[in-house]
C-alpha positions as CSV (number, residue, x, y, z in Angstrom):
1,X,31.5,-47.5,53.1
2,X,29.7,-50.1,50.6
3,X,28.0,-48.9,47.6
4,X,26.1,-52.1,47.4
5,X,22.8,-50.2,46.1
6,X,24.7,-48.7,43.8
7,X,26.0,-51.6,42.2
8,X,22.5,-53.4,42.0
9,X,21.0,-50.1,40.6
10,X,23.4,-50.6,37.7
11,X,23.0,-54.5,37.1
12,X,19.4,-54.1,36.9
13,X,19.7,-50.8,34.0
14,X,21.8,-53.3,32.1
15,X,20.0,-56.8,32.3
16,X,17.0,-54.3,31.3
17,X,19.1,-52.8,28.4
18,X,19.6,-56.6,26.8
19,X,16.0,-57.4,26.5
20,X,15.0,-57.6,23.3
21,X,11.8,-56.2,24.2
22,X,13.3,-52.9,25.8
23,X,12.9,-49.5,24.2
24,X,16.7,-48.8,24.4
25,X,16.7,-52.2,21.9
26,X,14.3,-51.1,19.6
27,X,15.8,-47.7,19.2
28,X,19.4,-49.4,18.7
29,X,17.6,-51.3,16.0
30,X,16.0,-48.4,14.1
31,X,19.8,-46.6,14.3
32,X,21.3,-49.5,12.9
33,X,18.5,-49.6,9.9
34,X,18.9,-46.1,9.1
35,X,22.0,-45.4,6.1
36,X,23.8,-42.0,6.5
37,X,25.9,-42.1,3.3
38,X,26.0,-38.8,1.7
39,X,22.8,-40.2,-1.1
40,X,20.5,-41.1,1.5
41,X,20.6,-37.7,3.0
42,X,20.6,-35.9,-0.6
43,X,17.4,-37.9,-1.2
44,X,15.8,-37.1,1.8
45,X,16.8,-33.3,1.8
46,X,15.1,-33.9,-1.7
47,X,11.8,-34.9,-1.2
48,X,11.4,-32.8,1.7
49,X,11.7,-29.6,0.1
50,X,9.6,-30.5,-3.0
51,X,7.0,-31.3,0.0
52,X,7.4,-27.8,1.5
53,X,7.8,-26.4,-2.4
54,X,4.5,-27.8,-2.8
55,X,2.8,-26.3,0.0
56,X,4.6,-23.0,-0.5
57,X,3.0,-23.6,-4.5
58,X,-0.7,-24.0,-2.9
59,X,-0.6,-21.4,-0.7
60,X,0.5,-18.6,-3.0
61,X,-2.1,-20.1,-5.3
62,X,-4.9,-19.6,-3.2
63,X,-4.1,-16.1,-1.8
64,X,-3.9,-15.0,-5.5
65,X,-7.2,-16.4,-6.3
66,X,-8.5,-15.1,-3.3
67,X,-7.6,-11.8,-4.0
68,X,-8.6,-12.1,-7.4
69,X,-12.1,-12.9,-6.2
70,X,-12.2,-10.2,-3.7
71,X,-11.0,-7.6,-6.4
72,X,-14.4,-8.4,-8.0
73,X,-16.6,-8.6,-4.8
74,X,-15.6,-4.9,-4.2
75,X,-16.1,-3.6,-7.7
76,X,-19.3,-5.4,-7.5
77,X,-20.4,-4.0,-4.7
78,X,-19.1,-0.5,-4.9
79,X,-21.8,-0.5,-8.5
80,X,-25.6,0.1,-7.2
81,X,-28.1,-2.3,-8.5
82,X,-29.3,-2.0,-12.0
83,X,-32.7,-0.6,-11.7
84,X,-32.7,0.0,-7.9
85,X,-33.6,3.7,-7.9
86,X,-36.9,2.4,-10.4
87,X,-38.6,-0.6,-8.5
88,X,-42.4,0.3,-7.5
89,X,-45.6,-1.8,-7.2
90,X,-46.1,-1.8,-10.5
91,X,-42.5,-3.6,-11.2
92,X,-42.7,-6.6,-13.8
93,X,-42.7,-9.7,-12.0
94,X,-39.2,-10.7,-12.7
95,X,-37.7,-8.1,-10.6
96,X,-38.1,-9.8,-8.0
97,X,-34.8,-10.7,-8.6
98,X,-32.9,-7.5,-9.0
99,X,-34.7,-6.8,-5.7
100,X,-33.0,-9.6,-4.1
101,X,-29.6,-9.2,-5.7
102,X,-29.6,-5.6,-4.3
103,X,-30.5,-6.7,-0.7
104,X,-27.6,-9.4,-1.3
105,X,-25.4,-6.2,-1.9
106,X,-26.8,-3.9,0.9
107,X,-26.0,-7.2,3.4
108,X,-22.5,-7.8,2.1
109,X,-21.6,-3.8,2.3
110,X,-22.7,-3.5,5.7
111,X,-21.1,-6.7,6.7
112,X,-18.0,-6.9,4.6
113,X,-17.5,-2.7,4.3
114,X,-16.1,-3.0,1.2
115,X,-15.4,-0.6,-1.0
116,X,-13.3,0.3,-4.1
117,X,-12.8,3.6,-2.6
118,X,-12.9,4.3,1.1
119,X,-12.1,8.1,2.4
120,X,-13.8,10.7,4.9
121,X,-16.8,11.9,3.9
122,X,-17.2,14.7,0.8
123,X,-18.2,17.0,3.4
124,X,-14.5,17.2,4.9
125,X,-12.8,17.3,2.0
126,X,-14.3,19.5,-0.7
127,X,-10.4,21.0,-0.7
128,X,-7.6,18.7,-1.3
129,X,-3.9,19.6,-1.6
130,X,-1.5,16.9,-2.2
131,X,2.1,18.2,-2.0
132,X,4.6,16.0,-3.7
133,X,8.6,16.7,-4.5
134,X,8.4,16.4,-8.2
135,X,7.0,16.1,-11.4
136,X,5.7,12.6,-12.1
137,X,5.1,11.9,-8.5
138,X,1.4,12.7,-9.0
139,X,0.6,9.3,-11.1
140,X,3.6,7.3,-10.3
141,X,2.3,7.3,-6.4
142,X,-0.8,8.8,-5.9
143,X,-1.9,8.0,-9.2
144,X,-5.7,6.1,-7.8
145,X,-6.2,9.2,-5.1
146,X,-6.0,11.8,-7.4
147,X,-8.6,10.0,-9.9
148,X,-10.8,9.1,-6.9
149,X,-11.2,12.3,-5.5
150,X,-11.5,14.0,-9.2
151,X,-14.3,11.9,-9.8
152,X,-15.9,12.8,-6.2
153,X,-18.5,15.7,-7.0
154,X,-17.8,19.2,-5.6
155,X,-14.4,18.3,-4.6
156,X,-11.2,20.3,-5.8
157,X,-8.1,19.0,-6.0
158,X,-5.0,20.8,-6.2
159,X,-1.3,19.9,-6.5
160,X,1.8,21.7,-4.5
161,X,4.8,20.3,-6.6
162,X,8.1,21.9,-4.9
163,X,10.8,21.1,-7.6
164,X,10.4,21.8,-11.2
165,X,12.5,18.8,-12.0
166,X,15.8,20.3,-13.2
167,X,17.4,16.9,-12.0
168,X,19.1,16.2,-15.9
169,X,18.4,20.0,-16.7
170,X,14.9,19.3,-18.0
171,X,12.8,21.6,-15.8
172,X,10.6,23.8,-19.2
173,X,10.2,19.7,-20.3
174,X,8.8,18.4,-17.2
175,X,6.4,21.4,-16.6
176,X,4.8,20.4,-19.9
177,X,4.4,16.6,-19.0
178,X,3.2,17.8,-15.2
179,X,0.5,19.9,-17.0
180,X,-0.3,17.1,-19.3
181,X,-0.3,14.3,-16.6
182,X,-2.6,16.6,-14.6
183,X,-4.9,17.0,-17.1
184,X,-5.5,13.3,-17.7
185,X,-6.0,12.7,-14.2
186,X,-8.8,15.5,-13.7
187,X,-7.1,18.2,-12.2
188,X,-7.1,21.5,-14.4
189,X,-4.0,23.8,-15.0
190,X,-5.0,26.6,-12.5
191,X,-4.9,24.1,-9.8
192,X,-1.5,23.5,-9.9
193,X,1.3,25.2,-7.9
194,X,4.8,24.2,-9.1
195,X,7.5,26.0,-7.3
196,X,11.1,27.0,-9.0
197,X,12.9,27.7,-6.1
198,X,16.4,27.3,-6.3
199,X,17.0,25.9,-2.7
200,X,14.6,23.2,-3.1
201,X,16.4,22.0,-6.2
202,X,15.3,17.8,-7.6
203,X,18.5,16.3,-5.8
204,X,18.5,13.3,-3.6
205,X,22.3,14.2,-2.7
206,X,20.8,17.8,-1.5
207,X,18.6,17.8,1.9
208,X,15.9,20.2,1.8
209,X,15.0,22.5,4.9
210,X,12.2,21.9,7.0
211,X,11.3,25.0,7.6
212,X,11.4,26.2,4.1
213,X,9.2,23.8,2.7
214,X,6.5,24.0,5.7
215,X,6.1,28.2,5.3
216,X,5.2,26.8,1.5
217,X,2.7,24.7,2.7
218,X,1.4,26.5,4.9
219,X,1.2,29.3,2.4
220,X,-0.8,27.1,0.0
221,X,-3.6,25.1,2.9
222,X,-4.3,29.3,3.9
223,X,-4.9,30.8,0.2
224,X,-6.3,27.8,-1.1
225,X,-9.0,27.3,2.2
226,X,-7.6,23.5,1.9
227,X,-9.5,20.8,3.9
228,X,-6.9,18.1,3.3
229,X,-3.8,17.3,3.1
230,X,-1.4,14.3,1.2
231,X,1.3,13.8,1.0
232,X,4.4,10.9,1.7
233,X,4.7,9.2,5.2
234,X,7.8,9.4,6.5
235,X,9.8,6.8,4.5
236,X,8.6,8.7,1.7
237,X,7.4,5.2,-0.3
238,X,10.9,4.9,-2.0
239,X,12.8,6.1,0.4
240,X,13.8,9.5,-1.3
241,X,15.2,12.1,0.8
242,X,12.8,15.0,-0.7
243,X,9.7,13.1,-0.2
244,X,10.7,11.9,3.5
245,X,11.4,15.9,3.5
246,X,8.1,16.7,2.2
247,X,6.9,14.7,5.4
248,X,8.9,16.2,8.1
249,X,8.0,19.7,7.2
250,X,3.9,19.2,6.8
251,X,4.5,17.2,10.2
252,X,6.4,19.9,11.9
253,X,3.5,22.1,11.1
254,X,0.9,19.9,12.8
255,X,3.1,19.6,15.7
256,X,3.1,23.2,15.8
257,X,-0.1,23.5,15.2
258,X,-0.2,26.0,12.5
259,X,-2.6,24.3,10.4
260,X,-6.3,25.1,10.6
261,X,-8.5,23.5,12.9
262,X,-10.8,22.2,9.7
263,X,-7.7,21.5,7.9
264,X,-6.7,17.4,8.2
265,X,-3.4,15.5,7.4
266,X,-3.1,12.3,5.8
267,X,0.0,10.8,4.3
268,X,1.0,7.8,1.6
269,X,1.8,4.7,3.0
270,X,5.1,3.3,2.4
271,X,4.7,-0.5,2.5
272,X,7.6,-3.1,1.4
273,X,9.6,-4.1,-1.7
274,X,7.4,-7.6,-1.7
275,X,4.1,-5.8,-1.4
276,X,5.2,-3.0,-4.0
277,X,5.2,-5.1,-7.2
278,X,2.2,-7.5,-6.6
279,X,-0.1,-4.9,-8.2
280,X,-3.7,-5.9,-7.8
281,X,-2.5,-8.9,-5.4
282,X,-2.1,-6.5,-2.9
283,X,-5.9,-6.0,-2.1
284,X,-5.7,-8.3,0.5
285,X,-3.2,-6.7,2.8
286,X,-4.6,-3.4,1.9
287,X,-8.2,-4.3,3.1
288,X,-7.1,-5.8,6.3
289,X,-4.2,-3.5,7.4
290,X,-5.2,0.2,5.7
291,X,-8.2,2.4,7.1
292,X,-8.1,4.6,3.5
293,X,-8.0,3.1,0.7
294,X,-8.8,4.0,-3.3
295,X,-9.1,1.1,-5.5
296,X,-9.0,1.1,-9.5
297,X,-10.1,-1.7,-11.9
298,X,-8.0,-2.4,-15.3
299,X,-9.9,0.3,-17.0
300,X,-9.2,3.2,-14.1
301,X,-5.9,2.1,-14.1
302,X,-5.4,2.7,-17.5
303,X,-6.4,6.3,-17.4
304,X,-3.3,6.6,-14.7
305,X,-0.9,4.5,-17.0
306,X,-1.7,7.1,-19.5
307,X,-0.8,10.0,-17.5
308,X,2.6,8.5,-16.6
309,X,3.3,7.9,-20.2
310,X,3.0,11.8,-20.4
311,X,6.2,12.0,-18.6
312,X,8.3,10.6,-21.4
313,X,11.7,12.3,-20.3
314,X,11.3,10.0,-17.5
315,X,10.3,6.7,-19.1
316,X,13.2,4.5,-18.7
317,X,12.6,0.8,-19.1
318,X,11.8,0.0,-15.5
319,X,9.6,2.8,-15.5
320,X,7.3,0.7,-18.1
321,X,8.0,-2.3,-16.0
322,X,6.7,-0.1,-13.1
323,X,3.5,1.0,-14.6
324,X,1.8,-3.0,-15.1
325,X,3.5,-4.1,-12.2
326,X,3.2,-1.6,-9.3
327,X,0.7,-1.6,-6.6
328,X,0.2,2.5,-6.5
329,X,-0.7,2.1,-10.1
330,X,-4.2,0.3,-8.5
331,X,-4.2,0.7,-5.1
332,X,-3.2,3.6,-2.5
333,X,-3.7,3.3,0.8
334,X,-3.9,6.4,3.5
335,X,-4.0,6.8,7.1
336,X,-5.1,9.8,9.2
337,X,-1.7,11.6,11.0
338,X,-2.8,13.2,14.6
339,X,-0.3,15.2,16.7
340,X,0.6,12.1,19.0
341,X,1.2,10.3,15.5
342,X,4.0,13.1,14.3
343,X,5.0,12.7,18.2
344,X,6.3,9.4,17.7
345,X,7.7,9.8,14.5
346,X,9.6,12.5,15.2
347,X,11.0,10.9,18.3
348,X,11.9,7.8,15.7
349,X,13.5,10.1,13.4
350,X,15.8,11.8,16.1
351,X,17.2,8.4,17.1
């Protein structure tokens, strides 16, 4: 059998591959320009990642001044306008301007929805309890909460800590600085509940019961007629088996459903290493990914500084690095835990 087809198939690929006008041609020509010594592709790896540097330069540049800017949109309009409750008819003529910035403020708030501090309404939660696992906990995570809500009229906040903070044998120490911290933040002695029970000692290597911790709980939401509850989210924002424990047992008591019908649960979100240490840089994330949120300018934030300071037994020098650097020293952000919510998570956690 004769391939004879064959053969002319392949005579006309090659007379085509030797004009000069072919694109196999050209392409041999470019490959024959191009120099692969070891400098040529130093240079070129070179300038292409000062180009991607560059871009990765501008792009954190303007997401900082971005949330720079939005840091002040929200302060701005979380303060009414000056003079708004006092405009009448018989307003001097140059109010007209006041007048307009507030209706500038009224659009952006209903458009925008910012807010410094965004929680559920006074009305359903006139009776806080956060529940934390130790001393300092109070300001070194829910630090802007607890000065939020303190500053909310008619609402009472009160503090379950359930270690005394014996770690380094420093429990009658720590109950001073709690007491002290407390008081900076708004929240008077009598509202706090620190426990001294010896099987819920401050000990990462020791895993606290579930059940033990929830009857406490429990104990405090139904003599203290609490409204709401905070506390850490499951990963317990550093990852510390007390607060995940803190979690599991106010969890297991919604799952149970053992807490009051009035009675809701809302924990501390837990958000990454990256996020952690941008401090006010954060806003952006926490306005586009967070339903609750309490914001604090430099000034606020200062008050919450102060009350860490308080806790000078634990004041190491990453703590002061901490303190300017951290988000939760500015921002906290909250979500809402319903019983499909603890559902999941406790499915997650038995895996």
């Amino acid at each position: 059998m004769r391939f004879n087809w064959l053969s002319e198939y392949v005579a006309s690929i090659s007379s085509s591959i030797d004009r000069e006008s072919s694109p196999w041609r050209q392409l041999q020509q470019q490959v024959q320009q191009l120099t692969f010594t070891p400098q040529a592709i130093y240079c070129r790896i070179k300038s292409t990642s000062a180009e991607a540097l560059e871009h990765v330069v501008i792009a954190c540049a303007v997401y900082l001044l971005v949330c720079l800017g939005l840091y002040k949109l929200t302060f701005w309009l979380s303060t009414p306008p000056a003079g708004g409750a006092h405009n009448n008819n018989n307003a001097p003529p140059g109010s007209g301007d006041e007048r307009e910035s507030g209706g500038l403020k009224q659009a952006l708030q209903s458009g925008l929805r910012l807010r410094s501090v965004r929680l559920p309404k006074t009305t359903h939660m006139e009776r806080v309890l956060l529940v934390t696992a130790h001393p300092d906990d109070e300001c070194m995570f829910f630090g802007p909460l607890i000065y939020s809500l303190t500053q909310r009229q008619g609402c009472q906040v009160y503090i379950l800590c359930l270690s005394n903070g014996n770690y380094e044998h420093a429990a009658k120490l720590r109950r001073q600085e709690l007491w002290r911290s407390c008081s900076k933040l708004g929240v008077p002695e009598s509202n706090i509940v620190l426990m001294n029970a010896t099987n819920l000692p401050d000990d990462p290597n020791v895993d606290w019961r579930p059940d033990v911790v929830a009857s406490l709980i429990l104990h405090a939401v139904e003599s203290l007629d609490i409204q709401a509850i905070f506390t850490f989210d499951r990963d317990g924002v550093s990852s510390h088996p007390n607060h995940c424990a803190v979690y599991y047992a106010a969890a297991s008591l919604c799952l149970a459903n053992l807490l009051p019908k009035d009675c809701k649960f809302y924990t501390l979100d837990s958000i990454n290493v990256v996020r952690k240490y941008l401090s006010i840089f954060d806003l952006l994330c926490t306005c586009f990914m967070s339903t609750h949120w309490c914001i604090l300018n430099w000034k606020e934030a200062a008050i919450v500084r102060s009350a860490m300071k308080e806790h000078q037994s634990q004041m190491k020098w990453f703590r002061w690095l901490y303190i300017y650097t951290s988000r939760y020293m500015f921002i906290n952000s909250m979500r809402q835990i319903n019983l499909s919510d603890v559902e999941l998570e406790m499915q997650i956690h038995d895996n």
